[in-house]
C-alpha positions as CSV (number, residue, x, y, z in Angstrom):
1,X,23.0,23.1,-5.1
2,X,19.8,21.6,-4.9
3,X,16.7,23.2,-3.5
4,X,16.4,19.9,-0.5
5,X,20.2,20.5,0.2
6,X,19.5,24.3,0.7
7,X,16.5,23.5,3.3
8,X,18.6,20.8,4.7
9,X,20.8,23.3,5.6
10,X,18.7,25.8,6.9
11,X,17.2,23.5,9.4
12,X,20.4,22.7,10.5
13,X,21.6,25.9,11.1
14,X,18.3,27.1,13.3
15,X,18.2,23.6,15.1
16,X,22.5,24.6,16.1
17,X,21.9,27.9,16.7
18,X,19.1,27.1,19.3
19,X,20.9,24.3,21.1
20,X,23.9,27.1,21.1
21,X,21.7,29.4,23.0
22,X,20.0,26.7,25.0
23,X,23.5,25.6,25.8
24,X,24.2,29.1,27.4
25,X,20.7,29.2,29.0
26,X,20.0,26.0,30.7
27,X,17.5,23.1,30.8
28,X,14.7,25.0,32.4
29,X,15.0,28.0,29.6
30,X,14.9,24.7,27.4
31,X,11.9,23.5,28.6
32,X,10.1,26.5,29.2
33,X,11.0,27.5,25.8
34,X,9.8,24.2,24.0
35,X,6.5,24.6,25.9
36,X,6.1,27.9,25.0
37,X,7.1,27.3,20.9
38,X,4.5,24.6,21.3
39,X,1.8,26.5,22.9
40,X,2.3,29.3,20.4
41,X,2.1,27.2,17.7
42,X,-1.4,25.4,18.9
43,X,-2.4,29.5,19.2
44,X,-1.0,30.1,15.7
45,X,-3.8,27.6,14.3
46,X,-6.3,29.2,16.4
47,X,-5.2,32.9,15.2
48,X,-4.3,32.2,11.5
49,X,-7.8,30.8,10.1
50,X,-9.8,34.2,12.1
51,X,-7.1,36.1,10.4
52,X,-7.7,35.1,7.2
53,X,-11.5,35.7,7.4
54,X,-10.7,39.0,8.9
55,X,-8.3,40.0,5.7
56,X,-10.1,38.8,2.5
57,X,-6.7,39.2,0.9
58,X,-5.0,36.4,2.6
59,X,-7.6,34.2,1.3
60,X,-6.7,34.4,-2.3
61,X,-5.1,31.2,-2.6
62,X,-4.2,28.0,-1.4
63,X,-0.5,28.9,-0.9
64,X,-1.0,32.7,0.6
65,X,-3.4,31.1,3.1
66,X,-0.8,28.2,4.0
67,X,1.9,31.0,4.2
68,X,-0.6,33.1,6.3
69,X,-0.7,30.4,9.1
70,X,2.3,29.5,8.8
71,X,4.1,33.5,9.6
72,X,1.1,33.7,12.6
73,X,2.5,29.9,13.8
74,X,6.0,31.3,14.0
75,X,5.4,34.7,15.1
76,X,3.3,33.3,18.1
77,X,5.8,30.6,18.6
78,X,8.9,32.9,19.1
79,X,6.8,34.7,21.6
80,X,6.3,31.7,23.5
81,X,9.5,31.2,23.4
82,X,10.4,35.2,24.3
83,X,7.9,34.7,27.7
84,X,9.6,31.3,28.1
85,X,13.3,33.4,28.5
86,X,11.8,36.4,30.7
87,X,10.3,34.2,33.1
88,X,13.6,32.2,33.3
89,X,15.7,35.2,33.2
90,X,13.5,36.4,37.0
91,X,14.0,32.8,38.2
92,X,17.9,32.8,37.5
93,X,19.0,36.2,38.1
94,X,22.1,36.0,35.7
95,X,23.5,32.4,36.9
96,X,24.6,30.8,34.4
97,X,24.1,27.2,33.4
98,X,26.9,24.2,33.7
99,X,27.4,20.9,33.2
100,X,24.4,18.6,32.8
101,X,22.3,21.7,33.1
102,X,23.5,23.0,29.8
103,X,23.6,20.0,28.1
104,X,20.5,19.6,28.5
105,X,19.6,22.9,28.0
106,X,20.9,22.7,24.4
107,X,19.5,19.0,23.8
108,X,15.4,20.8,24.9
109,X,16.1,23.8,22.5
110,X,17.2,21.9,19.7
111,X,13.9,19.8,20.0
112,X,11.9,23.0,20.1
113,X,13.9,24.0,17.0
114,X,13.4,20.6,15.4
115,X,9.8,20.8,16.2
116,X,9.3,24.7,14.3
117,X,10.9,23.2,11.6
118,X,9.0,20.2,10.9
119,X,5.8,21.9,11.2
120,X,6.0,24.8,9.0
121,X,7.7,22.1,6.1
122,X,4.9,19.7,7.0
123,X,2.4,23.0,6.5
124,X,3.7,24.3,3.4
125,X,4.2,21.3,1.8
126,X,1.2,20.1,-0.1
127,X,0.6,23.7,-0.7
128,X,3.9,24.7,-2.1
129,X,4.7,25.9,-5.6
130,X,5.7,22.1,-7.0
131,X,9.9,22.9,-6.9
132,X,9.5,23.7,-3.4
133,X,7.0,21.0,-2.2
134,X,9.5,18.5,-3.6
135,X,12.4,19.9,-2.5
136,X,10.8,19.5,0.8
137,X,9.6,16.1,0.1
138,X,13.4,14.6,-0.5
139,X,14.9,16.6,2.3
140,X,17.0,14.4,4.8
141,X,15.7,16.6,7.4
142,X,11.7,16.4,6.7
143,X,11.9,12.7,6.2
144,X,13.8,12.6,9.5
145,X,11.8,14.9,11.7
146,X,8.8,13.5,10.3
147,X,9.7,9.8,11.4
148,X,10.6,11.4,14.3
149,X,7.8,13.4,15.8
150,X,5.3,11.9,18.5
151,X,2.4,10.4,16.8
152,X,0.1,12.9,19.1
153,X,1.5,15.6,17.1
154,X,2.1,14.3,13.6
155,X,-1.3,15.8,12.5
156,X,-0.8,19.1,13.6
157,X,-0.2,20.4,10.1
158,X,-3.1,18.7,9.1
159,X,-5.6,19.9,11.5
160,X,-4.7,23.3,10.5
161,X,-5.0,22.6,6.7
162,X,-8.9,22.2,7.6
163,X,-9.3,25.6,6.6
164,X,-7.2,25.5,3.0
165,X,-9.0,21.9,1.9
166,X,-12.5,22.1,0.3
167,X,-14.6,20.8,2.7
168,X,-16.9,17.9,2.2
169,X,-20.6,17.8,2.1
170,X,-22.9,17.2,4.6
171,X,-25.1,14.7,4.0
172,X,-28.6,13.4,5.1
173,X,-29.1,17.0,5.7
174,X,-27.5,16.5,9.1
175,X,-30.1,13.7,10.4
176,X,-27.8,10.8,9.6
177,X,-28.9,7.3,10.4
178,X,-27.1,5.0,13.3
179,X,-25.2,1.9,12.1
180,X,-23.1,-0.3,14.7
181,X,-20.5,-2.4,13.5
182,X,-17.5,-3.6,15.1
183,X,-14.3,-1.8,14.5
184,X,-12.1,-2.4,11.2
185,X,-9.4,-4.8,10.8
186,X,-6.0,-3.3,9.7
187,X,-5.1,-6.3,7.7
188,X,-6.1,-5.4,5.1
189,X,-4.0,-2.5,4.9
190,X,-0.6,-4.9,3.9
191,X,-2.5,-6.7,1.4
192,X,-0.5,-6.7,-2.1
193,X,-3.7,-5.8,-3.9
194,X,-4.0,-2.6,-2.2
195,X,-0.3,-2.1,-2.4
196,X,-0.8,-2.4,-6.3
197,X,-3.2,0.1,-6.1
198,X,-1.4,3.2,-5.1
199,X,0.4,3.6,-8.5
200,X,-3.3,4.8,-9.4
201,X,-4.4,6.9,-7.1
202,X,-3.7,10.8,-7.6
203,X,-3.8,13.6,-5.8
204,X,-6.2,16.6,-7.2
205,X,-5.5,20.4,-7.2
206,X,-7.9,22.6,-8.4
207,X,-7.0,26.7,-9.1
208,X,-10.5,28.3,-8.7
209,X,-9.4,32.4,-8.8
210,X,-12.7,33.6,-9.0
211,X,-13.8,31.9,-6.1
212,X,-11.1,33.2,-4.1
213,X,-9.8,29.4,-3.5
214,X,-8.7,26.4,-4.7
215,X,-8.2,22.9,-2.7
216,X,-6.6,19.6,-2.9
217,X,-8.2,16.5,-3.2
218,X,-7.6,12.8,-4.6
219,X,-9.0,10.5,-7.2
220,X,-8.4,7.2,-8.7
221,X,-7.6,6.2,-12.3
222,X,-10.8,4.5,-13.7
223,X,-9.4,4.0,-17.9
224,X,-6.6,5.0,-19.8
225,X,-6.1,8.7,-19.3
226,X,-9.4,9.5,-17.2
227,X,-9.8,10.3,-13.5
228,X,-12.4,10.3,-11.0
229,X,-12.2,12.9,-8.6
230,X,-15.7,14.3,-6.6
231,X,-17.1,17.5,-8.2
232,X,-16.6,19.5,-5.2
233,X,-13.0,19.3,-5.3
234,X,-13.0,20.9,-8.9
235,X,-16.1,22.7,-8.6
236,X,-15.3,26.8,-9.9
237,X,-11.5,25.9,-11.2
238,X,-10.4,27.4,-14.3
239,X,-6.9,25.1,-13.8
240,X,-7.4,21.6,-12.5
241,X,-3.7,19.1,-11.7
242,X,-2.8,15.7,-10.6
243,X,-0.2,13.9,-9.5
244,X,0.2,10.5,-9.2
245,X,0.7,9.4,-5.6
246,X,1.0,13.1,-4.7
247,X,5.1,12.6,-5.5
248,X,5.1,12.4,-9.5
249,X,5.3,15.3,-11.5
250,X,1.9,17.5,-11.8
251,X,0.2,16.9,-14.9
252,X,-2.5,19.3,-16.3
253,X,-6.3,18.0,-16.6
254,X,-9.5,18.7,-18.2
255,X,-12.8,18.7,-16.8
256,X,-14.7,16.7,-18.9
257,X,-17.5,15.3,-16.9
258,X,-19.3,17.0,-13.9
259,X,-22.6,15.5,-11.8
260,X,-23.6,18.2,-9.3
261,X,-26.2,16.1,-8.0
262,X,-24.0,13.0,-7.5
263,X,-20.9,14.8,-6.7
264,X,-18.4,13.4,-9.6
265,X,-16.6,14.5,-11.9
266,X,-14.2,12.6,-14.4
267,X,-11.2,14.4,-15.7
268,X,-9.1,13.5,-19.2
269,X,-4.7,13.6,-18.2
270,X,-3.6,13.6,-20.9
271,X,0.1,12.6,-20.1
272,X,-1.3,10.5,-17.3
273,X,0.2,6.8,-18.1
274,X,-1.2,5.0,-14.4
275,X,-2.6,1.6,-15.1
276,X,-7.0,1.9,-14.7
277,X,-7.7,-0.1,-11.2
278,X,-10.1,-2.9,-11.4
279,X,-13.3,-1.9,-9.9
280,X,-15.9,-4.2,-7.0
281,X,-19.0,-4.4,-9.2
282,X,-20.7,-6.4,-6.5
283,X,-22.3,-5.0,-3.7
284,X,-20.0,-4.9,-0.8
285,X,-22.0,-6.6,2.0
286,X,-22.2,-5.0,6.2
287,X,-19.0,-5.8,8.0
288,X,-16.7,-6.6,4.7
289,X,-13.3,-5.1,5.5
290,X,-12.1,-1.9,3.5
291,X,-9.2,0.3,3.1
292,X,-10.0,4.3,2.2
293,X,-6.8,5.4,0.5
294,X,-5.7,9.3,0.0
295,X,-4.6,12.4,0.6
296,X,-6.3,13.5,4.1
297,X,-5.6,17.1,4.7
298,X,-4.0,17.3,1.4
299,X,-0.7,15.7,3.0
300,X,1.0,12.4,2.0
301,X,-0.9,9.2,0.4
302,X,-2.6,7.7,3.6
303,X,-4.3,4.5,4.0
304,X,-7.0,3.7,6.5
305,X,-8.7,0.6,8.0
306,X,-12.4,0.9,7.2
307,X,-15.6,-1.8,7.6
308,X,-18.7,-1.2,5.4
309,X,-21.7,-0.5,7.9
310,X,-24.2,-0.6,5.4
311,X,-25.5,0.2,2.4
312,X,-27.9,3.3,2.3
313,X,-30.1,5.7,0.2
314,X,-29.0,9.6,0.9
315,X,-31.6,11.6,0.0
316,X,-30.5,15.3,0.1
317,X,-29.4,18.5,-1.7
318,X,-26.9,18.8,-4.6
319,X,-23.8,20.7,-4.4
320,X,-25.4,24.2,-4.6
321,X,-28.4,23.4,-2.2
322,X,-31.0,22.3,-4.8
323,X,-33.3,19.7,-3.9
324,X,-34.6,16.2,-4.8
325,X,-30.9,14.5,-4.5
326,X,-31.0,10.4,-3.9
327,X,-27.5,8.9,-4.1
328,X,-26.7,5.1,-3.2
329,X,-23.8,5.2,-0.6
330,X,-21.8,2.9,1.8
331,X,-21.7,3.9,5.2
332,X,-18.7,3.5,6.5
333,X,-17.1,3.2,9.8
334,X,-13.5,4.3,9.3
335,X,-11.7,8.0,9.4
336,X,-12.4,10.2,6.6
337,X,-10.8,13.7,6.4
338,X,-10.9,16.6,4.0
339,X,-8.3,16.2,1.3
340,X,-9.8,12.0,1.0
341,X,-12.9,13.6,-1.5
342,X,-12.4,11.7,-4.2
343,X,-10.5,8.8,-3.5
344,X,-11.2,5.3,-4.1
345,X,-12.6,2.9,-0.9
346,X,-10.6,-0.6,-1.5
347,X,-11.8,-4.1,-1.0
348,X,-9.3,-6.0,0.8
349,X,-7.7,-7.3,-2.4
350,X,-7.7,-3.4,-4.1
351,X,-10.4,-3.1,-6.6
352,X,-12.4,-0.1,-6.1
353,X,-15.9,-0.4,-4.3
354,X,-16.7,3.1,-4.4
355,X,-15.6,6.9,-4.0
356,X,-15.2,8.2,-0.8
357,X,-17.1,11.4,-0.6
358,X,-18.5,13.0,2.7
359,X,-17.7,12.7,6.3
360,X,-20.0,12.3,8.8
361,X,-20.7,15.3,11.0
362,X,-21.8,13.6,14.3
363,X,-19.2,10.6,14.5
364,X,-15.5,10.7,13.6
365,X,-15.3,7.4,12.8
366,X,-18.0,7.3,10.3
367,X,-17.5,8.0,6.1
368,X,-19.7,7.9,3.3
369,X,-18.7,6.7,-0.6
370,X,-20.5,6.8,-3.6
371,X,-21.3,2.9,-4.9
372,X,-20.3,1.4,-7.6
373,X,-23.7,1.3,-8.4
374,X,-24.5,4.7,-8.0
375,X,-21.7,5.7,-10.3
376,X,-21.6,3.2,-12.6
377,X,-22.7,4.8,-15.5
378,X,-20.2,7.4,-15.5
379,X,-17.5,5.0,-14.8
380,X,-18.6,2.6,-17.4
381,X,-18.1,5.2,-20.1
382,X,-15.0,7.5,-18.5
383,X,-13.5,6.7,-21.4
384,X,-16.0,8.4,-23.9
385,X,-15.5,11.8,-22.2
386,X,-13.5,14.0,-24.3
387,X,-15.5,17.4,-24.7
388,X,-14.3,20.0,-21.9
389,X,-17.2,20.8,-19.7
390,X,-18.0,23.8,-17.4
391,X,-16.8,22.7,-13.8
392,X,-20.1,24.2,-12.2
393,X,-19.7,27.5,-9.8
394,X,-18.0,28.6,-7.0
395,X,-19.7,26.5,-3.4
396,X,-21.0,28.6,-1.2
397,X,-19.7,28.1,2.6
């Protein structure tokens, strides 16, 4: 049987077996009980990350951190949904439920129990051993539920993953210029160009033991064999991965380029058979329409609707906090999340202006990406790079 059979079923059985007992308990248990899995699990991504930090060995990995939240997610959840019961159990005083009142009953705890589901698959997945990501992946049921879910909650897994993806640097040591420009046009997001481009984007893991983490980021294919990634996503790793689209099998890479002070690093795959994107060697000019494209939170290949603000000089530290940094960027105003570090930023017809590599700190809608320009000696000779290269040392923070 295979592995997204087996979770099929599982889900299954807890999203019966909790309409069965909301079936027997009514819809106010239901509801009360939905709430409460809910609230528990928004306390769950409270609690997990200050558990972690309290417990140094929770934090040795990617996956025991993911599986930390997660247990602290359910646990809280099923006490939610414990309270929910007692306080129903007072109200009722042993009258039991009929007619619409269990159906409905059953109908609100099988939503709760759909809900659990979805977000510990959703959480585990990027995380996941690759077997069991997969399996996750071509379940009916996570394709399903995740079609399914409200869009206010569909990054819930996400938000909680802030802690297990490298973050990204600050930049302009916090002072960051102002830049007005109107908001993007998601056009550009069905062009065919950009469409052609995600059979060369990748997904990035990094192992980094002696760091006591690893992270996920993405990167973009710039020749035959050869990635671009940001160095912050590899930075410490002694075992570095891709995977094409964040799908495809995950092949092994080499460091073999690494710019602390500009924040890339190219890495040789040597199984890696993606097609090199064409790259935007012209200055992208304020208000030309952009796509970022990703792995935000180290979920799914995402695209976003981005607009170029402007074209700025960072001056600022390196990666470690040394001095006398200048880096060429494009402000942008479009969302950029941890887990993007990395990717390319698209023109509207998909050749690669730059990499994205920082969010801003101040405004949520704002993004920063290495130039063309800036980068453009490394990218030039990506394909030169053969010798394996120290990946610098563990960040601190």
């Amino acid at each position: 049987m295979q592995l997204a059979t087996i979770i099929d079923l599982l889900v299954l059985i807890a999203i019966i077996g909790r309409a069965v007992a909301g079936f027997r308990t009514g819809l106010l248990a239901g509801a009360l009980g939905l709430a409460g899995i809910v609230g528990g699990a928004l306390a769950g991504i409270w609690a997990g990350p200050r558990l972690v930090e309290f417990f140094p060995l929770l934090d040795a990995s990617r996956l025991a951190r993911t599986l930390t939240l997660v247990c602290v997610v359910v646990a809280l959840s099923i006490v939610g949904d414990l309270l929910a019961q007692l306080i129903v159990n007072r109200i009722r005083r042993g009258k039991k439920p009929h007619g619409f009142d269990a159906v409905l009953g059953g109908l609100t705890s099988a939503v709760a129990a759909a809900f659990l589901c979805w977000f510990v698959m959703a959480a585990v997945r990027p995380f996941a051993p690759a077997a069991l990501g997969t399996g996750i992946e071509n379940s009916l049921s996570y394709q399903v539920l995740n079609e399914a879910v409200p869009e206010q909650f569909d990054r819930l897994p996400g938000q909680a993953a802030d802690l297990l993806i490298t973050e990204l640097p600050k930049v302009f040591g916090g002072d960051e210029p102002t830049l007005p420009i109107p908001e993007p046009d998601s056009d550009a997001l069905d062009s065919p160009g950009v469409a052609a481009a995600a059979s060369s984007i990748v997904q990035v893991y990094s192992d980094a033991p002696n760091c006591r983490s690893d992270s996920a980021g993405s990167g973009w294919v710039v020749a035959a064999q050869r990635v671009v990634t940001n160095a912050h996503v590899v930075a410490g790793a002694s075992a570095v991965t891709v995977s094409v689209g964040g799908t495809g099998p995950q092949l092994d890479a080499r460091v073999v380029a690494f710019d602390e002070d500009l924040d890339l690093a190219i890495l040789d795959v040597a199984d890696l058979g993606a097609p090199p994107l064409t790259r935007a060697t012209d200055n992208q000019s304020s208000g030309a329409d952009a796509v970022v494209a990703g792995f935000p939170y180290g979920g799914p290949y995402h695209l976003s609707a981005s607009r170029i603000r402007g074209t700025i000089i960072e001056n600022n530290t390196d990666l470690y906090g040394g001095p006398g940094v200048a880096r060429e960027v494009y402000a942008i105003r479009g969302v950029v999340r941890p887990g993007n570090s990395g990717g390319p930023l698209l023109t509207a017809d998909g050749r690669v202006a730059g990499t994205v590599f920082a969010m801003s700190t101040v405004d949520a809608q704002t993004g920063y990406v290495l130039t063309d320009a800036a980068t453009s000696a490394y990218l030039d000779a990506a394909s030169a790079y053969s010798e394996l290269v120290t990946p610098g040392s563990c960040m601190v923070g």
